[in-house]
C-alpha positions as CSV (number, residue, x, y, z in Angstrom):
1,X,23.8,-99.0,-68.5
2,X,25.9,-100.1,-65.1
3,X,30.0,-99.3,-66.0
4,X,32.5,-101.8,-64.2
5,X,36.3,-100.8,-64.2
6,X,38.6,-103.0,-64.1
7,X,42.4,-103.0,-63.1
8,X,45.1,-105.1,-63.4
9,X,48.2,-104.6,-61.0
10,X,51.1,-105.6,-59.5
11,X,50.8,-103.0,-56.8
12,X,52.8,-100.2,-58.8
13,X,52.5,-96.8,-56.5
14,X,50.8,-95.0,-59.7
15,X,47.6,-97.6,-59.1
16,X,45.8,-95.3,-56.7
17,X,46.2,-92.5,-59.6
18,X,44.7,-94.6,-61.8
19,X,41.4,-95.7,-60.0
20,X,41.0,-91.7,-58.4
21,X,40.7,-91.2,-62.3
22,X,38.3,-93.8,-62.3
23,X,36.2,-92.9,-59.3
24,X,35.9,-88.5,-60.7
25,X,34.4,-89.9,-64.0
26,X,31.7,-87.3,-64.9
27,X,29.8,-90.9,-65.7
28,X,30.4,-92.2,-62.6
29,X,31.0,-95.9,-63.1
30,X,29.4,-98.7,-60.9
31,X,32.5,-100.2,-59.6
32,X,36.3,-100.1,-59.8
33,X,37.6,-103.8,-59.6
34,X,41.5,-103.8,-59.0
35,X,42.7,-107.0,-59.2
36,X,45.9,-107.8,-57.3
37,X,48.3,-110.1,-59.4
38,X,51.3,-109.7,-56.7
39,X,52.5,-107.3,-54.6
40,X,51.5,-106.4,-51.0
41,X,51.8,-102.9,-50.7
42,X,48.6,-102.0,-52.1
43,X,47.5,-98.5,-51.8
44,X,43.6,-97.4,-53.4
45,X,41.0,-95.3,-52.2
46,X,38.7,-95.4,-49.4
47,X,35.4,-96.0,-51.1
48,X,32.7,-98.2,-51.3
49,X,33.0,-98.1,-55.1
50,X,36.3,-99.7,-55.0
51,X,36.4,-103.4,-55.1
52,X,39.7,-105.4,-54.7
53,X,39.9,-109.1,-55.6
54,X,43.3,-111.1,-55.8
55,X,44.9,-113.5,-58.2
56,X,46.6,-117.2,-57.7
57,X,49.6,-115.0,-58.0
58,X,51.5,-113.5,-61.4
59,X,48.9,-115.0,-63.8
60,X,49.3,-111.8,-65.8
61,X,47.2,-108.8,-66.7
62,X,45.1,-110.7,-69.4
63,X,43.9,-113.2,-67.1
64,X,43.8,-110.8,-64.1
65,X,41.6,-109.0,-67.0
66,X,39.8,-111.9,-67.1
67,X,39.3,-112.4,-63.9
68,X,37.7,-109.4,-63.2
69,X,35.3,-109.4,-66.0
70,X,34.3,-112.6,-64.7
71,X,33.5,-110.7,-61.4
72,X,31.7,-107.6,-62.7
73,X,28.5,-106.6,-61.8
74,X,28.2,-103.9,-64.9
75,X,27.2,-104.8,-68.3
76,X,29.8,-102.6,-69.8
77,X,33.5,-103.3,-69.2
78,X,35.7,-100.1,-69.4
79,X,39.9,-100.9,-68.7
80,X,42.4,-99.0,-67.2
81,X,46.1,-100.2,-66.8
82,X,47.5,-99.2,-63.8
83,X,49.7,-96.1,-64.4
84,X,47.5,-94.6,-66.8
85,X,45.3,-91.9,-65.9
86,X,41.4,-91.1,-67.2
87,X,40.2,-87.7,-68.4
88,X,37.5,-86.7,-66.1
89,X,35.1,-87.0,-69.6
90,X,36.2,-90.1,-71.1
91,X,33.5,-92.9,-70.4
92,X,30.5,-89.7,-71.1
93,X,32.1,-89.2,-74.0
94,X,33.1,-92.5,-75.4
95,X,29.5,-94.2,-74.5
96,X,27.7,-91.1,-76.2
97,X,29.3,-92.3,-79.1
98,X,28.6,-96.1,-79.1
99,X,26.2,-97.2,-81.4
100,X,23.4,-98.9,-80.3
101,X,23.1,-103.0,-79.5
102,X,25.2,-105.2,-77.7
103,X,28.3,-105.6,-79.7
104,X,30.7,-103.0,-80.1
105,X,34.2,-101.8,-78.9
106,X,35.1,-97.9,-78.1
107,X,38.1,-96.8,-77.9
108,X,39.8,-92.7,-78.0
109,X,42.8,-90.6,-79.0
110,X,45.2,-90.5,-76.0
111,X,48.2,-88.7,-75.0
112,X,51.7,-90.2,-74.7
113,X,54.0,-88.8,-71.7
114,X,57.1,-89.3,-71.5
115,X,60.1,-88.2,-69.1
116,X,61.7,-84.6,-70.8
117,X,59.2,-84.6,-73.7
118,X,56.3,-83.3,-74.7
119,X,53.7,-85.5,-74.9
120,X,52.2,-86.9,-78.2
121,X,48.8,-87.4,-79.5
122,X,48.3,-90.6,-80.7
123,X,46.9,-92.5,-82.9
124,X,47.5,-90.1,-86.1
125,X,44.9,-92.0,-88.0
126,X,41.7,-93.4,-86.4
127,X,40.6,-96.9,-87.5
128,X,37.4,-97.1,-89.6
129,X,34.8,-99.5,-87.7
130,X,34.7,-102.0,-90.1
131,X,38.5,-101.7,-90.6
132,X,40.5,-105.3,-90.4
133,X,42.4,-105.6,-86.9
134,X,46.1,-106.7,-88.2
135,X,46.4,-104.1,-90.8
136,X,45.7,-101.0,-89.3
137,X,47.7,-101.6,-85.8
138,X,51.0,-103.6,-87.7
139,X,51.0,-102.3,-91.3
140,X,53.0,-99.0,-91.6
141,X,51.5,-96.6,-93.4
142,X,53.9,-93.0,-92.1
143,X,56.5,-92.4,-91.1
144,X,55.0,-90.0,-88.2
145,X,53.0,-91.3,-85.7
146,X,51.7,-94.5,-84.8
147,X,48.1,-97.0,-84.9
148,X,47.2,-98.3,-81.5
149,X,44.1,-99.0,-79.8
150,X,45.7,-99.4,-76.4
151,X,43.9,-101.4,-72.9
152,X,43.4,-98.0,-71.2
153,X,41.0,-96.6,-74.1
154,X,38.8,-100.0,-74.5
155,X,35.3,-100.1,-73.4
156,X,32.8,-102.5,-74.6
157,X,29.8,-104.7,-73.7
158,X,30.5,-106.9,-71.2
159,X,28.9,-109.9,-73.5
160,X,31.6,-109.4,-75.9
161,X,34.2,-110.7,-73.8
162,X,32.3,-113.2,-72.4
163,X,31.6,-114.4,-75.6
164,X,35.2,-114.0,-76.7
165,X,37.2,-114.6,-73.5
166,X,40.6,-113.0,-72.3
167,X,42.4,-115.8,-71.1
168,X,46.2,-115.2,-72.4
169,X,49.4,-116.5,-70.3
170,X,51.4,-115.1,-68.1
171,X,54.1,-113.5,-69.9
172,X,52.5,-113.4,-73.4
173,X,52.8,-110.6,-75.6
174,X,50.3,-108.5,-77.8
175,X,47.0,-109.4,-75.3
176,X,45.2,-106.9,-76.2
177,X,45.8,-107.0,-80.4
178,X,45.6,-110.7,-80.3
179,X,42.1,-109.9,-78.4
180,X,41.0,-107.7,-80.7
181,X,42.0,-109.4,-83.5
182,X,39.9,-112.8,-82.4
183,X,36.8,-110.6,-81.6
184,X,36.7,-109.4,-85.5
185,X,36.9,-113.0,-86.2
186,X,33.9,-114.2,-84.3
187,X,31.8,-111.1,-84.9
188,X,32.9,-110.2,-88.3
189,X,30.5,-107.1,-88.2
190,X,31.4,-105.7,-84.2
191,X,32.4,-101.8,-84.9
192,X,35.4,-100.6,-83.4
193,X,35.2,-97.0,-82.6
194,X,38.1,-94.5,-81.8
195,X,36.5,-91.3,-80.9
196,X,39.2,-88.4,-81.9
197,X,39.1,-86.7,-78.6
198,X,42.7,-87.5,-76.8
199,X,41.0,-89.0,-73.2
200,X,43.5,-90.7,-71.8
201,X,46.9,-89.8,-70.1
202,X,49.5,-93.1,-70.8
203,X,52.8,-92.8,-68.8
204,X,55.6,-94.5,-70.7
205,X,58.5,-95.2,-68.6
206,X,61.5,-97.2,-69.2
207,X,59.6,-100.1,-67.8
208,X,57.6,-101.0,-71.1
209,X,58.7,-103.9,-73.3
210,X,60.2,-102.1,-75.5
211,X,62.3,-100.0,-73.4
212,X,63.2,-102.6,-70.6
213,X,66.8,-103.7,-71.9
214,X,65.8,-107.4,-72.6
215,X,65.8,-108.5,-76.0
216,X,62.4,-110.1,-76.8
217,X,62.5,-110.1,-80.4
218,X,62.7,-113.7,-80.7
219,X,59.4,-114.5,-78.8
220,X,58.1,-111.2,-81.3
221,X,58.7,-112.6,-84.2
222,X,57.6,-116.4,-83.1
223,X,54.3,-114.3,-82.5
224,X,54.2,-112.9,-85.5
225,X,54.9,-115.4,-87.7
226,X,52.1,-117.7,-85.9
227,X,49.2,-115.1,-85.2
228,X,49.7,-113.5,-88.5
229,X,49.3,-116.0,-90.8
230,X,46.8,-115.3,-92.6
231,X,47.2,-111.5,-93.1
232,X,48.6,-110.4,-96.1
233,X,52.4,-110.6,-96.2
234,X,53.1,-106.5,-96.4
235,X,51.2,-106.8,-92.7
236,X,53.3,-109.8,-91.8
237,X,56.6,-108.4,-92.9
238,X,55.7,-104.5,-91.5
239,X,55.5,-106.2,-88.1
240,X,58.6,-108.7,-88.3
241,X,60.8,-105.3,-89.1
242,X,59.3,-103.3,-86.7
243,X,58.2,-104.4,-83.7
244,X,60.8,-107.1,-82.6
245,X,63.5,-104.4,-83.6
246,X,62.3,-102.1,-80.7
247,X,63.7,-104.4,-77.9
248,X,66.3,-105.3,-79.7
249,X,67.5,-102.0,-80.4
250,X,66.7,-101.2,-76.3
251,X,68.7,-104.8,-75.7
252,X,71.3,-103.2,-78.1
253,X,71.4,-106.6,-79.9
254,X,72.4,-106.6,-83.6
255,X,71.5,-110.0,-84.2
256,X,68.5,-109.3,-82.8
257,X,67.9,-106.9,-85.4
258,X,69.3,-108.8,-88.6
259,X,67.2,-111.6,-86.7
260,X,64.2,-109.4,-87.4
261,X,65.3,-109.0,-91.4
262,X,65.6,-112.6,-92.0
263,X,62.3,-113.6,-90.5
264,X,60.5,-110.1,-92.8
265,X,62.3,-111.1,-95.8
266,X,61.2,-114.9,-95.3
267,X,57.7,-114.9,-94.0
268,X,56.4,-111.2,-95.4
269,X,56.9,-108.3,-97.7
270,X,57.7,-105.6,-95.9
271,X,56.5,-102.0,-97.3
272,X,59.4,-99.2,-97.9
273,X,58.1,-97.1,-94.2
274,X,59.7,-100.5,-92.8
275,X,62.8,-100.8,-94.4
276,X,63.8,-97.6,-93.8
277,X,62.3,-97.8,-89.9
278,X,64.8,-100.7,-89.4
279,X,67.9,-99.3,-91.5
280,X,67.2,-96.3,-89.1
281,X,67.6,-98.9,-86.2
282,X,70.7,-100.4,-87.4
283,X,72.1,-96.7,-88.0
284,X,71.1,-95.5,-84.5
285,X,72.7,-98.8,-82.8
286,X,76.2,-98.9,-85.4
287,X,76.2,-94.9,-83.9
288,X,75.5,-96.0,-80.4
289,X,78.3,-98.6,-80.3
290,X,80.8,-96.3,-81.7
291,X,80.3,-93.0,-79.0
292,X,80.5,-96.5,-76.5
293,X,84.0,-97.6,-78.1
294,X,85.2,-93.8,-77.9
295,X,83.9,-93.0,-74.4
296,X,86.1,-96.4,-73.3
297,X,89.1,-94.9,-75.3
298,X,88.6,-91.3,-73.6
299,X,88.4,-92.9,-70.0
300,X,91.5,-95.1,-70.6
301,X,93.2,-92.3,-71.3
């Protein structure tokens, strides 16, 4: 078995983190492919391990992804976003686990960091490897917690995604569950295995979508509406009041939000978890606008 890494980037300073987590694997991979999709001021190891290519230019991380698949010398593809960060035990440990043949996906527990808290194991429930794809990431089943199989934790057989390409656009949304979700189609029987050890380290910063200030919840809910159309309509309307809301609640954008409603109530059936997620939403921003309106009062004053 011959392990190729691969690593989108943009030339973020937390990329040389990333592929030193890479390179101290107690399964030493074959290679580390970063692949460049803009930026100059790259800075990676020194090692012969370490292989950089370089997109057209801002073609995004799914077909940077892509890219470097295409590339690999390894018949196992193991991916690592740039500002996440390996345990030193995480490729023995997850390929130990994979079952045997050509066509599976493994994936882990990780731990979510974020600035003044303390971090948070996720995902609080592990899919089952035969589990449906759209149910298990975007129906909500607690209110604690959350169901991700995120790019950092995936390794799989190279074949797999040759098979099933990633070729997304720059600027889409969802790669990877979109991804996932058209593997299950085309191999109906692939397992998809989380092992419950927590192996990766993912820095959430106020960079992510959901936290960036710019209200995306249209282009969510277009996504929604088209890629989950044939799920069952508590998935469909789960997602339509959750995961638009996010950056609209970032964005502060109301309409966003009620935006979000309309769209669950008309193309789903959301659960009760995802009512009261969004009526949470609308409390937190009606809350938010009011210390705003009182802080202006205080300072005219």
């Amino acid at each position: 078995m011959s392990i190729s890494v691969v690593i989108p980037t943009v030339c973020r300073s937390s990329v040389r983190r990333a592929v030193e987590s890479a390179l101290r694997q107690s399964l030493p991979p074959a290679e580390v492919i970063v692949v460049v999709d803009g930026g100059d001021d790259l800075d990676v190891p020194d090692s012969a391990d370490v292989r950089v290519l370089r997109t057209p230019g801002r073609v995004g991380p799914s077909l940077a992804k892509n890219i470097g698949i295409e590339a690999a010398r390894g018949n196992v593809i193991a991916f690592l976003d740039d500002d996440d960060v390996w345990h030193r035990d995480k490729l023995e440990v997850q390929l130990a686990a994979a079952p045997p043949g050509s066509e599976w996906i493994m994936s882990c527990r990780f731990l979510v960091h974020e600035e003044g808290r303390e971090p948070v194991v996720g995902p609080r429930t592990l899919i089952d490897p035969q589990e449906p794809i759209a149910p298990y990431l975007f129906e909500m089943r607690s209110r604690r917690g959350f169901s991700m199989i995120p790019t950092s934790t995936l390794v799989f057989p190279r074949s797999v995604a040759q098979e099933v390409p990633i070729s997304l656009a720059a600027g889409s949304i969802h790669d990877d569950p979109k991804w996932l979700i058209e593997v299950r189609r085309y191999f109906p029987n692939i397992p998809i295995i989380q092992v419950p050890e927590p192996l990766v380290d993912m820095m959430w910063s106020p960079l992510s979508l959901s936290r960036s200030g710019v209200d995306r919840s249209e282009e969510l809910i277009e996504w929604g509406i088209r890629e989950l159309a044939d799920e069952p309509k508590r998935v469909r309307g789960d997602y339509l009041l959750t995961s638009p809301v996010s950056p609209a609640l970032a964005a502060g954008s109301f309409r966003g939000i009620v935006r979000s409603i309309a769209a669950g109530v008309r193309f789903g059936r959301p659960g009760l978890l995802a009512w009261a997620s969004v009526l949470k939403s609308l409390l937190r921003l009606g809350l938010g606008r009011i210390r705003s309106v009182v802080s202006g009062v205080a300072k005219r004053r």
